[in-house]
DOGURO-393518 format. One record per atom (N, C-alpha, C): residue number from 1; x, y, z; atom name; residue in three letters. Coordinates in nm, 3 decimals, always signed. Atoms other than C-alpha are relative to their C-alpha. Example, Ala and Ser with C-alpha at 12.3 -4.5 7.8 and 13.67 -1.06 7.14 Angstrom:
2
<nr: 1; px: +0.089; py: -0.119; pz: +0.000; atom: N; rest: ALA>
<nr: 1; px: +1.230; py: -0.450; pz: +0.780; atom: CA; rest: ALA>
<nr: 1; px: +0.090; py: +0.120; pz: +0.000; atom: C; rest: ALA>
<nr: 2; px: -0.082; py: -0.119; pz: -0.006; atom: N; rest: SER>
<nr: 2; px: +1.367; py: -0.106; pz: +0.714; atom: CA; rest: SER>
<nr: 2; px: -0.077; py: +0.109; pz: +0.073; atom: C; rest: SER>
END
This chain:
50
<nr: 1; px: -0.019; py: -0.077; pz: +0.122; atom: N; rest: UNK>
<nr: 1; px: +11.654; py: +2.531; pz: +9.153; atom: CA; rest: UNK>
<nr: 1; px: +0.145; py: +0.045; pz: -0.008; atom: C; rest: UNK>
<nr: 2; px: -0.114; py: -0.026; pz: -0.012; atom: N; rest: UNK>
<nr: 2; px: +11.988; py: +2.604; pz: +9.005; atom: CA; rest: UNK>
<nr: 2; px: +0.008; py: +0.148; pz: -0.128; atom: C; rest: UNK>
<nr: 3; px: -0.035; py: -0.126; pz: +0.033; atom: N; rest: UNK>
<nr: 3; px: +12.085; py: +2.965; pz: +8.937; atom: CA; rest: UNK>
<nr: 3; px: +0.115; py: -0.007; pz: -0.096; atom: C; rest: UNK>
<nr: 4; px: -0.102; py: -0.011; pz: +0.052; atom: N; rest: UNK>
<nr: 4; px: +12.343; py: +3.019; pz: +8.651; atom: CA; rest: UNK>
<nr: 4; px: +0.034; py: +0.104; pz: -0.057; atom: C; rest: UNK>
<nr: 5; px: -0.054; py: -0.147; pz: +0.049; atom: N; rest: UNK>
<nr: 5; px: +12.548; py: +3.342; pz: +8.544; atom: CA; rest: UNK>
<nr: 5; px: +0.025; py: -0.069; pz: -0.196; atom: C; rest: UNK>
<nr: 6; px: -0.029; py: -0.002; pz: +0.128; atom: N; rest: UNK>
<nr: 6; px: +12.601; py: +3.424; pz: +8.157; atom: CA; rest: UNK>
<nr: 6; px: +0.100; py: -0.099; pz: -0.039; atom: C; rest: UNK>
<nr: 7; px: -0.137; py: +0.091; pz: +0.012; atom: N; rest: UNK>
<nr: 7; px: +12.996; py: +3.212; pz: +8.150; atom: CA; rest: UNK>
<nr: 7; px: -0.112; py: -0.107; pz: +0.032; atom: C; rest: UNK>
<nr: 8; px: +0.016; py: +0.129; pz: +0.000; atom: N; rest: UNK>
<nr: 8; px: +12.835; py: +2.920; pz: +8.295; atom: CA; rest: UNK>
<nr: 8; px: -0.122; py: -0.082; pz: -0.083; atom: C; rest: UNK>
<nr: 9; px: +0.052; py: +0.027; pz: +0.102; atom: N; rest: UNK>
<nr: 9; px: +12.579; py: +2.930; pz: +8.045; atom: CA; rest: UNK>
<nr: 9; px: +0.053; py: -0.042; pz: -0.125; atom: C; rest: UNK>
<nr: 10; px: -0.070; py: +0.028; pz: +0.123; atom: N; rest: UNK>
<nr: 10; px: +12.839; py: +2.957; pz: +7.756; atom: CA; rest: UNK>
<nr: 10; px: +0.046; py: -0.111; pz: +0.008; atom: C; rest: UNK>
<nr: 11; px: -0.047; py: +0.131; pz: -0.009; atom: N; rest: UNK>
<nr: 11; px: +13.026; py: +2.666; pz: +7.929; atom: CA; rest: UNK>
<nr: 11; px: -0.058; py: -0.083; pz: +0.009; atom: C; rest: UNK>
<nr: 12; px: +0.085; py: +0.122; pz: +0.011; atom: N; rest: UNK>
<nr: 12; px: +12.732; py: +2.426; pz: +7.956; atom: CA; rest: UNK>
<nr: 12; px: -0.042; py: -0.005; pz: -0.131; atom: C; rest: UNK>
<nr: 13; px: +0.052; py: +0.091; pz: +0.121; atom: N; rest: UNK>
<nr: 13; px: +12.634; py: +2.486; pz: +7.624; atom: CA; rest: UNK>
<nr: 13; px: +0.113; py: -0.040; pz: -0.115; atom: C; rest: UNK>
<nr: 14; px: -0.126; py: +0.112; pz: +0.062; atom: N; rest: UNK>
<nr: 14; px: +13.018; py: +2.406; pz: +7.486; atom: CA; rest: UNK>
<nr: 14; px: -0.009; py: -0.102; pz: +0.037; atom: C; rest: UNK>
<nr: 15; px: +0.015; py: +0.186; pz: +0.022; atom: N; rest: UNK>
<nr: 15; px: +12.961; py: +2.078; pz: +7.638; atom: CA; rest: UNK>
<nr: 15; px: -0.098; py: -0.040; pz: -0.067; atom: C; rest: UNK>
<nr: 16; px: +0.128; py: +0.114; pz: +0.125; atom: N; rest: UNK>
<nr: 16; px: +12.612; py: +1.976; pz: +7.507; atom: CA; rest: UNK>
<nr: 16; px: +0.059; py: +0.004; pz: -0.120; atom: C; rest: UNK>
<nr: 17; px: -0.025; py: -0.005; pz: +0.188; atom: N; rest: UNK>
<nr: 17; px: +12.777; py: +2.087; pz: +7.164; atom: CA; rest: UNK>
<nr: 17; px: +0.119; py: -0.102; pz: -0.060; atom: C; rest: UNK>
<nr: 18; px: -0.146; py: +0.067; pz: -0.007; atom: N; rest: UNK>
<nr: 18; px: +13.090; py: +1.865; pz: +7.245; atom: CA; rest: UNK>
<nr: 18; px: -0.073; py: -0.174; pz: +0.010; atom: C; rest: UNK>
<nr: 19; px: +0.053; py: +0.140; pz: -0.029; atom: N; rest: UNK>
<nr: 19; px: +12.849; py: +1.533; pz: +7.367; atom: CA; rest: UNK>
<nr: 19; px: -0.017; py: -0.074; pz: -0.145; atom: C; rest: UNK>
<nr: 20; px: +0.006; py: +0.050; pz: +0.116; atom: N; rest: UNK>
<nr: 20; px: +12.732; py: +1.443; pz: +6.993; atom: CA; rest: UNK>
<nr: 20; px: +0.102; py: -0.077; pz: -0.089; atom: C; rest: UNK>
<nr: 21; px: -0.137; py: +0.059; pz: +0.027; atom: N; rest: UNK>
<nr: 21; px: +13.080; py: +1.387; pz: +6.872; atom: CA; rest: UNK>
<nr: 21; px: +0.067; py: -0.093; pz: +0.064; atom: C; rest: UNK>
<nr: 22; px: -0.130; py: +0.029; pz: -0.096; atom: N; rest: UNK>
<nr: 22; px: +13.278; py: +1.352; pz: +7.141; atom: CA; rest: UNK>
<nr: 22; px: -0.033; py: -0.179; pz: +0.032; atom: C; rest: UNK>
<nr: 23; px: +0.069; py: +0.161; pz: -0.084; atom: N; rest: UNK>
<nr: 23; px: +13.023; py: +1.037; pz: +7.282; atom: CA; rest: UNK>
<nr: 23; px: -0.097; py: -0.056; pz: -0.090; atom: C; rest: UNK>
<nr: 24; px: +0.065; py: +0.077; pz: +0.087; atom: N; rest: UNK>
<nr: 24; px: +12.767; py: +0.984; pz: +7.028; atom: CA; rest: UNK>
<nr: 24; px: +0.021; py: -0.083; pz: -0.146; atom: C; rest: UNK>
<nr: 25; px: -0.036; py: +0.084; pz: +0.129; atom: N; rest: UNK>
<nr: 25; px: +12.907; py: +0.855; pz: +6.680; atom: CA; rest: UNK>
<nr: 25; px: +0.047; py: -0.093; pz: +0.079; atom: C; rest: UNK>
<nr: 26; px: -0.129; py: +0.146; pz: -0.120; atom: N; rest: UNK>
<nr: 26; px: +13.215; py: +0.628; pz: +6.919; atom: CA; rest: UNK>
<nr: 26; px: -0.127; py: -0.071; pz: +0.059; atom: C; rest: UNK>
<nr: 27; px: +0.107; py: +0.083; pz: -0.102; atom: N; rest: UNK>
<nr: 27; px: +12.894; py: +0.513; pz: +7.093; atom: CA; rest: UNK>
<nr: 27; px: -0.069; py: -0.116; pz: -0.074; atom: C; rest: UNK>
<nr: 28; px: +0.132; py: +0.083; pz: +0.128; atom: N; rest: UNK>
<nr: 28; px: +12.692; py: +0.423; pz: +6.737; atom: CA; rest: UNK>
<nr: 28; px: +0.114; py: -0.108; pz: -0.064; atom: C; rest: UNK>
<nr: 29; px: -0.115; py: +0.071; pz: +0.090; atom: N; rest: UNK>
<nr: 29; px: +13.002; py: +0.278; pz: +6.580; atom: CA; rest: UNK>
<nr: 29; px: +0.003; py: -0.126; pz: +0.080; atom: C; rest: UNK>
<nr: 30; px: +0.015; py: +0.108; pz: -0.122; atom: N; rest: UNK>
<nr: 30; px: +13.035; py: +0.058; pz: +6.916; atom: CA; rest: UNK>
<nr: 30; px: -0.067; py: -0.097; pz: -0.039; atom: C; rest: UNK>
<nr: 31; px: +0.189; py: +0.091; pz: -0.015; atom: N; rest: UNK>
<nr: 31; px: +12.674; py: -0.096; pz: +6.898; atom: CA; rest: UNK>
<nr: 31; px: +0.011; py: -0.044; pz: -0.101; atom: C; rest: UNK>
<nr: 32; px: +0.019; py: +0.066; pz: +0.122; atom: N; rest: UNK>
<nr: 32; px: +12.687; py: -0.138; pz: +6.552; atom: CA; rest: UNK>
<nr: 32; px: +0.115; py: -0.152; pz: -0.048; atom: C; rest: UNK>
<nr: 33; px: -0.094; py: +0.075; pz: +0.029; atom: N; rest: UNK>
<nr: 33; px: +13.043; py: -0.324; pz: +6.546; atom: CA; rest: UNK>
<nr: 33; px: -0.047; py: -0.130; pz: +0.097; atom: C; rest: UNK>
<nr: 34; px: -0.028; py: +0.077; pz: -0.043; atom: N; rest: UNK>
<nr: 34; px: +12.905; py: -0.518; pz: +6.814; atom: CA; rest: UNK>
<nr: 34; px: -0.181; py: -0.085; pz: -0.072; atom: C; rest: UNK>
<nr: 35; px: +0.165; py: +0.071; pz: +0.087; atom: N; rest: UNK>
<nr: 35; px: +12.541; py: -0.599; pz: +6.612; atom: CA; rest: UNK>
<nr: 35; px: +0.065; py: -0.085; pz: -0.099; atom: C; rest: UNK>
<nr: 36; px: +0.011; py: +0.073; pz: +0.107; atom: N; rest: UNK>
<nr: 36; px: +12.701; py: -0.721; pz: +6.333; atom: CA; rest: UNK>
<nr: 36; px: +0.104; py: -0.127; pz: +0.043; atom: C; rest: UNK>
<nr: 37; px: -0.084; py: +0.143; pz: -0.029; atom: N; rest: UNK>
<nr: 37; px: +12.988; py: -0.957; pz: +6.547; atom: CA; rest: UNK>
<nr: 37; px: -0.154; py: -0.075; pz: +0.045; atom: C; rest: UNK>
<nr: 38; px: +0.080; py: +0.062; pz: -0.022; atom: N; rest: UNK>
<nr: 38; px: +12.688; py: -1.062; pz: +6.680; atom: CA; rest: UNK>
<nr: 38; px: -0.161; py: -0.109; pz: -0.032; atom: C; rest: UNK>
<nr: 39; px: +0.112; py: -0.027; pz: +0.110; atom: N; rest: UNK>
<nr: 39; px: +12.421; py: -1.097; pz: +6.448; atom: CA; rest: UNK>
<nr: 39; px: +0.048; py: +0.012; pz: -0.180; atom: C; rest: UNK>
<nr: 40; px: -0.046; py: +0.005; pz: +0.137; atom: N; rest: UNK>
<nr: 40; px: +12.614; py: -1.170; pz: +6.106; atom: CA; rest: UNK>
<nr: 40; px: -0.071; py: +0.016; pz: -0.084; atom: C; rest: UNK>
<nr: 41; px: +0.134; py: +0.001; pz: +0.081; atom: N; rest: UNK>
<nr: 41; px: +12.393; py: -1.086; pz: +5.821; atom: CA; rest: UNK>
<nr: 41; px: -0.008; py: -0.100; pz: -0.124; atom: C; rest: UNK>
<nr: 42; px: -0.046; py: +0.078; pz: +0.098; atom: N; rest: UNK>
<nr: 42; px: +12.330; py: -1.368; pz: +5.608; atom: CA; rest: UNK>
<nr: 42; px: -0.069; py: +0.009; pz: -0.123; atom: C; rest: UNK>
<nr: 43; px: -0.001; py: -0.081; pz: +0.133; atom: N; rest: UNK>
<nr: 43; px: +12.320; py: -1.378; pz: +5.257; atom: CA; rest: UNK>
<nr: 43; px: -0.164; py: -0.106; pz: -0.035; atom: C; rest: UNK>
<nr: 44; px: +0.141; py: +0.045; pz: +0.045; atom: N; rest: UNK>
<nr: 44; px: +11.936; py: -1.414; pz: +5.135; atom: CA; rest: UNK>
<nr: 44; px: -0.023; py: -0.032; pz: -0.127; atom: C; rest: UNK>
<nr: 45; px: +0.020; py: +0.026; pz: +0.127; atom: N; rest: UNK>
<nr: 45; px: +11.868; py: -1.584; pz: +4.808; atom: CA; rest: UNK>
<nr: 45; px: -0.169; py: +0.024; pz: -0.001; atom: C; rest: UNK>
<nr: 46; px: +0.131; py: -0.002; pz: +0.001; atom: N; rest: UNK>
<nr: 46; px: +11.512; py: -1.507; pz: +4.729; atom: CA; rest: UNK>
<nr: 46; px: -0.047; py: -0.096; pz: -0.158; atom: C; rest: UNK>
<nr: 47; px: -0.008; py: +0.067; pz: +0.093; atom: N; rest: UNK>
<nr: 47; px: +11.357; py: -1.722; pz: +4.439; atom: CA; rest: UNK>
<nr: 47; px: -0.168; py: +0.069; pz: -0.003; atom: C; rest: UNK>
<nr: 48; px: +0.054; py: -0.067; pz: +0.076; atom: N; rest: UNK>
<nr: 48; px: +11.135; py: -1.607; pz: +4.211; atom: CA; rest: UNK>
<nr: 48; px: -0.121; py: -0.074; pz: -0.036; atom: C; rest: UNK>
<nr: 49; px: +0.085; py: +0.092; pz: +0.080; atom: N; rest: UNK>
<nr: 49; px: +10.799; py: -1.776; pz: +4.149; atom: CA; rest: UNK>
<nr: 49; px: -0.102; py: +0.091; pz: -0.113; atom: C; rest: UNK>
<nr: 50; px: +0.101; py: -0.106; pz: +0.081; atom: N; rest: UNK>
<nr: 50; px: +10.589; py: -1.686; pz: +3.828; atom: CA; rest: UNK>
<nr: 50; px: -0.076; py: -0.137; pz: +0.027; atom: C; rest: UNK>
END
């Protein structure tokens, strides 16, 4: 079990509040830039039957 004083409370929860930004968008942007080199989306003609 880990014991923590009031400060090291404030300072752990400036980081969780810092992870979202700091690592998660740069992370999504990543994945995504590398989905679409990878995975080009191609263009769908759909046709229409009546």
């Amino acid at each position: 079990m880990i014991t923590l004083n009031e400060t090291q409370v404030k300072e752990l929860e400036q980081f969780i509040n810092t992870i979202p930004t700091a690592y998660g968008l740069p992370l999504l942007q990543f994945l995504g830039k590398l989905a679409q080199e990878q995975n080009p989306q191609q263009v769908q003609t759909e046709e229409n039957e009546d």
